[in-house]
DSSP file (Angstrom, degrees, kcal/mol; ACC not computed):
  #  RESIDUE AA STRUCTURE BP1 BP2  ACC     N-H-->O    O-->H-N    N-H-->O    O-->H-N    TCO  KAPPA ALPHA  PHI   PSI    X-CA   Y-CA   Z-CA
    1    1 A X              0   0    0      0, 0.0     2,-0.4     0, 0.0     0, 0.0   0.000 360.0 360.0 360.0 136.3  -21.3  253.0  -37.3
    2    2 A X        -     0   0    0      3,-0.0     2,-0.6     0, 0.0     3,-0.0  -0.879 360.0-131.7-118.3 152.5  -20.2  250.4  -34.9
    3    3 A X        -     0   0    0     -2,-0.4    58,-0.1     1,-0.1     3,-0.1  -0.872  27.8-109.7 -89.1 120.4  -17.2  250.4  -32.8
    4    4 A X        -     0   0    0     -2,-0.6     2,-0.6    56,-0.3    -1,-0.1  -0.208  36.3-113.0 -52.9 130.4  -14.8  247.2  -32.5
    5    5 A X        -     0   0    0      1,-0.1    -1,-0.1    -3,-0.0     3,-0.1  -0.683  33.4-142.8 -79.6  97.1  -15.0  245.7  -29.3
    6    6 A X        -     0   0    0     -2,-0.6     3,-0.1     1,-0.1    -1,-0.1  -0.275  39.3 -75.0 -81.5 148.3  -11.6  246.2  -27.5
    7    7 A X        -     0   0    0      1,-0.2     2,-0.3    -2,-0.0    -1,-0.1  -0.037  56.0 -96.9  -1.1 117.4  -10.2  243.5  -25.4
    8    8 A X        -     0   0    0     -3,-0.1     2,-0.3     1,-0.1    -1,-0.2  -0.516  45.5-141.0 -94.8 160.0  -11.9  243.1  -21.9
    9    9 A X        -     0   0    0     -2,-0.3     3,-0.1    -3,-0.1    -1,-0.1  -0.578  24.4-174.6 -96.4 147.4   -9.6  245.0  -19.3
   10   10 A X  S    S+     0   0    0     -2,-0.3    -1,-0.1     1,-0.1    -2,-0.0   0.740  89.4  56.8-113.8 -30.4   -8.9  243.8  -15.9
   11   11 A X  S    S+     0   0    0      1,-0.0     2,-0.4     2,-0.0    -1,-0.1   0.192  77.9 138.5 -69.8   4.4   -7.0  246.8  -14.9
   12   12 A X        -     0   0    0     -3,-0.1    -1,-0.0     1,-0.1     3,-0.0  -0.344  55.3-124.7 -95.5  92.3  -10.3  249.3  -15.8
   13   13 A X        -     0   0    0     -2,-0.4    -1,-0.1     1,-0.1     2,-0.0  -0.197  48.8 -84.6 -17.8 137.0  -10.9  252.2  -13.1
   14   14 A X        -     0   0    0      1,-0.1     2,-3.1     3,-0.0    -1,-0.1  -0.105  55.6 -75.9 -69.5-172.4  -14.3  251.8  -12.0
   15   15 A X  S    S+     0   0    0     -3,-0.0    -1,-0.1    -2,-0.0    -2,-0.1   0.075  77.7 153.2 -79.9  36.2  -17.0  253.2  -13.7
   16   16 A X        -     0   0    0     -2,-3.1     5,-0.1     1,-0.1    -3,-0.0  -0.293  56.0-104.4 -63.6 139.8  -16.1  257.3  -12.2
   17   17 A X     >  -     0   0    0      1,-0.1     4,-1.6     4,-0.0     5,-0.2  -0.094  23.1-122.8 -42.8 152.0  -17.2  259.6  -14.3
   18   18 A X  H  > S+     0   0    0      1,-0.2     4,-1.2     2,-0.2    -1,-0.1   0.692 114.3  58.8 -89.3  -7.0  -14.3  261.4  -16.5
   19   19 A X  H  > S+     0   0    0      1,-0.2     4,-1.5     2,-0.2    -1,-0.2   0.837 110.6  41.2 -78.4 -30.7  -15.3  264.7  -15.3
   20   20 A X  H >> S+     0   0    0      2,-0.2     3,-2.0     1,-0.1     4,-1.1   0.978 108.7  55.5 -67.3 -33.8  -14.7  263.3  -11.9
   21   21 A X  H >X S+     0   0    0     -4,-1.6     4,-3.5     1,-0.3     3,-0.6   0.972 117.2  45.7 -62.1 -43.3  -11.3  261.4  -12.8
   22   22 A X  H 3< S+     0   0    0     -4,-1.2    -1,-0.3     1,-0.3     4,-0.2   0.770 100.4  60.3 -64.2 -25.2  -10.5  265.0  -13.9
   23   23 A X  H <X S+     0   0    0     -3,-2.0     4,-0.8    -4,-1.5    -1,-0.3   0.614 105.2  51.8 -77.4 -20.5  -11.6  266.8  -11.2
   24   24 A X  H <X S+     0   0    0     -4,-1.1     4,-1.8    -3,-0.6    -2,-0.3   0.873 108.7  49.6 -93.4 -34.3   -9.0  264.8   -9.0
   25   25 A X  H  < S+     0   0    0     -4,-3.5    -1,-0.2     2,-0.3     4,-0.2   0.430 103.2  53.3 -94.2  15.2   -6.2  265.5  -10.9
   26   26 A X  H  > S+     0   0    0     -4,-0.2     4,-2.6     2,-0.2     5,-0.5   0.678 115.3  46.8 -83.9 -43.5   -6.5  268.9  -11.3
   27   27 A X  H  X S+     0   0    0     -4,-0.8     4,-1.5     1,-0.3    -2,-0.3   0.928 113.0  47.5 -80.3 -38.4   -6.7  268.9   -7.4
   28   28 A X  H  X S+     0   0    0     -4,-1.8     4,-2.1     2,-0.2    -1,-0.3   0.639 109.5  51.4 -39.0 -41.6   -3.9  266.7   -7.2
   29   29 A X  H  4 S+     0   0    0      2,-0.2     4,-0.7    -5,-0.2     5,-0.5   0.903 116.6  44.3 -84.2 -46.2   -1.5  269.0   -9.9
   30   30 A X  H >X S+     0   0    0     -4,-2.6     3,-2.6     2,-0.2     4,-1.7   0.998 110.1  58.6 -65.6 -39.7   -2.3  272.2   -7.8
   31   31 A X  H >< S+     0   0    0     -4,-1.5     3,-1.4    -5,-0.5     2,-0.8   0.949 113.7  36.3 -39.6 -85.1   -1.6  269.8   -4.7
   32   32 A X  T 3< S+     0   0    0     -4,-2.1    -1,-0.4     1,-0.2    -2,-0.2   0.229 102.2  71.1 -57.8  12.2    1.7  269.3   -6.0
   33   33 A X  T <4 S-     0   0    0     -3,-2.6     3,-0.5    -2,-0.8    -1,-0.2   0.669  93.4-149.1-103.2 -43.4    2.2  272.8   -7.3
   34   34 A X    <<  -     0   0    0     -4,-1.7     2,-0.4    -3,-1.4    -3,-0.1   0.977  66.7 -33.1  60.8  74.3    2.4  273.5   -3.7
   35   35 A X  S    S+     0   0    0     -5,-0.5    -1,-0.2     1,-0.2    -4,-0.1  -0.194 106.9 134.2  85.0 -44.7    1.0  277.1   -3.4
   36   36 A X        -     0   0    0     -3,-0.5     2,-0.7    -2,-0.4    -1,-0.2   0.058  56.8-134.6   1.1 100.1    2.7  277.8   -7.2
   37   37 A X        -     0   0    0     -3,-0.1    -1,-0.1    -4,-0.1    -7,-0.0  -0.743  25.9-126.6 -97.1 143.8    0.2  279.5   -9.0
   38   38 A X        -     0   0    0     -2,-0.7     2,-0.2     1,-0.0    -1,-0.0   0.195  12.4-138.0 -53.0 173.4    0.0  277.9  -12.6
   39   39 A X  S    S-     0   0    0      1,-0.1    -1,-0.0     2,-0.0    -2,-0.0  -0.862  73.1  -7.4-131.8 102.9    0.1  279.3  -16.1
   40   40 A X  S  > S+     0   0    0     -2,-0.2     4,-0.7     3,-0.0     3,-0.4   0.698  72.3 158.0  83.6   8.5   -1.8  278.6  -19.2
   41   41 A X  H  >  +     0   0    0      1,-0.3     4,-1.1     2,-0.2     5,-0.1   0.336  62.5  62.6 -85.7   0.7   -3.3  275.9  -17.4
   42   42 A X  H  > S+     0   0    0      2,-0.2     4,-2.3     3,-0.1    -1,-0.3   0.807 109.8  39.8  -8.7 -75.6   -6.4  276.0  -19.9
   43   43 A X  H  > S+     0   0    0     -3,-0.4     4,-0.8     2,-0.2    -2,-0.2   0.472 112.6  62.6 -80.6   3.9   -4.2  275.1  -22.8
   44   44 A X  H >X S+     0   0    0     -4,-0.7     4,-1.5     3,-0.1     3,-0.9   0.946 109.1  38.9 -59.8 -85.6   -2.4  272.6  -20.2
   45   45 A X  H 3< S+     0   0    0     -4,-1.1     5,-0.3     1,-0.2    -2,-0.2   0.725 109.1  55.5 -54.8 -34.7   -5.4  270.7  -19.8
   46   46 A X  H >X S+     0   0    0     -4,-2.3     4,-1.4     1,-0.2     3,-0.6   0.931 109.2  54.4 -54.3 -43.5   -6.7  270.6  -23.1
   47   47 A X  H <X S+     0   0    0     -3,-0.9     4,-1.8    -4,-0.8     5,-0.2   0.826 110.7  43.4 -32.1 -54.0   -3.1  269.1  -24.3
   48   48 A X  H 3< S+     0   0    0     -4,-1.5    -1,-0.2     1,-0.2    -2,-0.2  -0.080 117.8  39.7-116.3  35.9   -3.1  266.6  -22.2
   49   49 A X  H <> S+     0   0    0     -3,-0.6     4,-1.7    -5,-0.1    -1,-0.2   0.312 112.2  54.3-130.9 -12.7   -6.4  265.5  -22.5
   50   50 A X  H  X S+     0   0    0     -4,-1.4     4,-1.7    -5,-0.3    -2,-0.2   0.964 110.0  57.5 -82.5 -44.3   -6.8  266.0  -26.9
   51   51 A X  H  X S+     0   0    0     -4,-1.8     4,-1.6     2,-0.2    -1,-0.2   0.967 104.8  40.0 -62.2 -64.9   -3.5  263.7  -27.1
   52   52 A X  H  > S+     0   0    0      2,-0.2     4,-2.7     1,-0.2     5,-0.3   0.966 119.6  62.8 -55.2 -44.9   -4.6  260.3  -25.1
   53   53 A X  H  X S+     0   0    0     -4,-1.7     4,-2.2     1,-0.2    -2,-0.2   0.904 109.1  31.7 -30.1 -88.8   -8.0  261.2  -27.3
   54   54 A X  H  X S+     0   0    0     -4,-1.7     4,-0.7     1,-0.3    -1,-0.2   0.472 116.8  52.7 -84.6  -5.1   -7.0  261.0  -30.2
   55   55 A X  H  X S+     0   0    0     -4,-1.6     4,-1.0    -5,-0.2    -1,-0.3   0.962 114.2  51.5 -76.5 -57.2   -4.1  258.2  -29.8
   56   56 A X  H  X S+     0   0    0     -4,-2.7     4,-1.4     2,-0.3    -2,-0.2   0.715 114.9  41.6 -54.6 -52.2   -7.2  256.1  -28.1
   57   57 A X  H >X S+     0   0    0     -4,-2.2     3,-4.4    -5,-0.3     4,-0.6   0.960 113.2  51.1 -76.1 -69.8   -9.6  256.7  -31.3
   58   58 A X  H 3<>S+     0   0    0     -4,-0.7     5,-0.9     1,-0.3     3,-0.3   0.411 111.6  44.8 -17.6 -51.1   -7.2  256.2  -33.6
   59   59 A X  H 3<5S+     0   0    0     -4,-1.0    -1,-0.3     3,-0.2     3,-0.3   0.695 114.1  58.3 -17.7 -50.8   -6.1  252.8  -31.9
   60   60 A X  H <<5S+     0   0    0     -3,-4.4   -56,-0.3    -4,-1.4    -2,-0.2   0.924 114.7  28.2 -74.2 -34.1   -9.8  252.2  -31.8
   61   61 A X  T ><5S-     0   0    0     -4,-0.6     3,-1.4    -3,-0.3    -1,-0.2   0.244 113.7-109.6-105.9  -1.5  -10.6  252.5  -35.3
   62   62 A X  T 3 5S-     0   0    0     -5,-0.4    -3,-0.2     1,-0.3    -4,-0.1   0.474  73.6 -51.0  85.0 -10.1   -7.1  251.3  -36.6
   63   63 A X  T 3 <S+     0   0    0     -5,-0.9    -1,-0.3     1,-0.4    -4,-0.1  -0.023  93.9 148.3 141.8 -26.7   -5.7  254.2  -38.0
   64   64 A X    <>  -     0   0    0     -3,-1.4     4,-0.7     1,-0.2    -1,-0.4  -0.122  28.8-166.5 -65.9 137.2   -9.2  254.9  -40.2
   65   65 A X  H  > S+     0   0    0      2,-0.2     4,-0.9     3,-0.1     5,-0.3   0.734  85.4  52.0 -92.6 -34.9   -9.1  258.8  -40.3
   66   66 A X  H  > S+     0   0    0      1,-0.2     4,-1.2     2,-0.2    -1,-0.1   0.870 108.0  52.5 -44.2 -51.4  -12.6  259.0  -41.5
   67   67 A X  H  > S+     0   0    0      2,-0.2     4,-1.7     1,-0.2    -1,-0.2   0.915 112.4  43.0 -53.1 -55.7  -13.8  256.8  -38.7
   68   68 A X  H  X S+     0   0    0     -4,-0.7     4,-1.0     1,-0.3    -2,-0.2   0.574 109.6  53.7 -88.8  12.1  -12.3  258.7  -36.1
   69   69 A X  H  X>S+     0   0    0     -4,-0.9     5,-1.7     2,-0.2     4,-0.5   0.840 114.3  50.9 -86.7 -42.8  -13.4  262.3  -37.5
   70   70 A X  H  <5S+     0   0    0     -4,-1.2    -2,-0.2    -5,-0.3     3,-0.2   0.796 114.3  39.5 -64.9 -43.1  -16.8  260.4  -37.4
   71   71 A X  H  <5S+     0   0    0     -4,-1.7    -1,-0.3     1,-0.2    -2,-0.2   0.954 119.9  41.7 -92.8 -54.1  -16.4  259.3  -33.7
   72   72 A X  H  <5S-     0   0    0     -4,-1.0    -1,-0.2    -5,-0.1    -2,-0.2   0.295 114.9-113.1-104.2   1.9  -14.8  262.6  -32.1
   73   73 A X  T  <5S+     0   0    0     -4,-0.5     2,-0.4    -3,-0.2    -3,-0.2   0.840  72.5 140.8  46.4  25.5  -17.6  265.1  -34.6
   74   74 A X      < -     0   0    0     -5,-1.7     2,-0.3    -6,-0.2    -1,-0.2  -0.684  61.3-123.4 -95.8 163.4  -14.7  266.4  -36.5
   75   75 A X     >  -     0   0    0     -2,-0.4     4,-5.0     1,-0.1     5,-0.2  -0.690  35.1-117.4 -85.4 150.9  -13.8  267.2  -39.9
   76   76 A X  H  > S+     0   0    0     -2,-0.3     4,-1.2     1,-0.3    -1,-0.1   0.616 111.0  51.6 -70.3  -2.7  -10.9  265.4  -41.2
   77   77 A X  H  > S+     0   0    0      2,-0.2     4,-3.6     3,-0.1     5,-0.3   0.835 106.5  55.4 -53.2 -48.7   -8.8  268.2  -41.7
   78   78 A X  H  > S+     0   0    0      1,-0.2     4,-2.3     2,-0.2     5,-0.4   0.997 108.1  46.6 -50.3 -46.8   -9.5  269.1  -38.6
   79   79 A X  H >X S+     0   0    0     -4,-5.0     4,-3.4     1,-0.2     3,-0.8   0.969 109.7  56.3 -64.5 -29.1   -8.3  266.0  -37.3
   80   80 A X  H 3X S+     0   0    0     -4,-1.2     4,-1.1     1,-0.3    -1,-0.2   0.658 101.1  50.9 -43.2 -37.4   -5.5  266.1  -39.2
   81   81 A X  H 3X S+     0   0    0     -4,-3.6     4,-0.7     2,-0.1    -1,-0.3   0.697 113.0  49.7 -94.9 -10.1   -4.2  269.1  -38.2
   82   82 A X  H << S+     0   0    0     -4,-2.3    -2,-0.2    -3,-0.8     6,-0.2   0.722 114.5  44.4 -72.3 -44.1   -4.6  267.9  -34.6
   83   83 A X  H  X>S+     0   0    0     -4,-3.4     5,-3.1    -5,-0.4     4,-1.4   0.842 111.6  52.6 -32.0 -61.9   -3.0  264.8  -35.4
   84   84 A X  H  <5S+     0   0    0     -4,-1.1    -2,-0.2     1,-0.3     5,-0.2   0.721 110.0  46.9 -99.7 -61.8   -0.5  266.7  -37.2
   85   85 A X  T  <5S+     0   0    0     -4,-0.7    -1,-0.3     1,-0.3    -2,-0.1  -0.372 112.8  52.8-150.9  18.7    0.3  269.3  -33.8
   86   86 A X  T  45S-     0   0    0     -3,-0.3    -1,-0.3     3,-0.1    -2,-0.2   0.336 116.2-109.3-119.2 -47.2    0.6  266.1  -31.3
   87   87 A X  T  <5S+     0   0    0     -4,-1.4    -3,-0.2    -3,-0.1    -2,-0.1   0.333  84.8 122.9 137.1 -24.1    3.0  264.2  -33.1
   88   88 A X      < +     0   0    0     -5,-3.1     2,-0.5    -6,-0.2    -4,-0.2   0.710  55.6  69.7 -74.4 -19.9    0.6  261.6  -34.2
   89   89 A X  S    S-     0   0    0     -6,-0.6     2,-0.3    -5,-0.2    -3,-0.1  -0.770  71.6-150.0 -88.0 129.8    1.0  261.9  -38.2
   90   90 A X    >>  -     0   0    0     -2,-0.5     3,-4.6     0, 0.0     4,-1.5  -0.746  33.2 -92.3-103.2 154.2    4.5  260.6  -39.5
   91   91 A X  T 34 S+     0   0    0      1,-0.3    -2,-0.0    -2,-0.3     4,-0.0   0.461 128.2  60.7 -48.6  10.0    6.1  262.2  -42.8
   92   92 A X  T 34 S+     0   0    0     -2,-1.2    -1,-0.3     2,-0.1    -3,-0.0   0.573 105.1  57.7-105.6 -24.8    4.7  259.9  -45.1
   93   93 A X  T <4 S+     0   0    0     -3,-4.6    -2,-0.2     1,-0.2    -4,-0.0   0.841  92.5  65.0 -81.3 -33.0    1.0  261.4  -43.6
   94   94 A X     <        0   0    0     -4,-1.5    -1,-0.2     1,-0.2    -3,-0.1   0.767 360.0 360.0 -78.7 -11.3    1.4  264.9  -44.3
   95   95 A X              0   0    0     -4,-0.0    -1,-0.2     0, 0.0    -2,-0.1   0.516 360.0 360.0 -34.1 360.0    1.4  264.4  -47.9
C-alpha cells in the first residue's frame, strides 16, 4: 500500500525520535505540575497521543477507513469505535 506524499513542511521538528519528543513533554507536564502528583496519567497520555493519530491518518488517507485500519494494524471496528470515542465520526458515520 503506498502512502500519498503530503506536502513538504518547512516548519518540521528535526528528525528526534517520538519517544524522545515524548519524553520532554512528560518532563515538561510534571515541570508544570509543580510538585502536584498526577492522576490517571496512563490514560492521559494515551488520549492525547491516540487523538492527533488518528486525525493525522485519517487526513493522510482521506477519510479511507480501511486504509487507515491498514496503516495503524487495526480492525475497522476497532477504529471506529476509536474514532467514535474522540469525536472524530459525525452522525451520519455511526450508521
Amino acid at each position: 500500500m503506498s502512502i500519498p506524499q503530503s506536502e513538504p513542511l518547512d516548519d518540521l521538528l528535526s528528525a528526534t525520535p517520538l519517544r524522545d519528543q515524548v519524553r520532554e513533554s512528560l518532563r515538561i507536564y510534571f515541570h508544570n505540575l509543580g510538585g502536584q502528583a498526577p492522576s490517571h496519567l496512563y490514560e492521559l497520555v494515551l488520549s492525547e497521543v491516540e487523538a492527533p493519530l488518528l486525525e493525522t491518518v485519517m487526513a493522510l488517507v482521506g477519510g479511507n477507513q480501511t486504509r487507515a485500519a491498514a496503516i495503524l494494524g487495526l480492525n475497522r471496528g476497532t477504529l471506529r469505535k476509536k474514532l467514535r470515542q474522540h469525536g472524530f465520526l459525525d452522525q451520519a458515520d455511526r450508521a
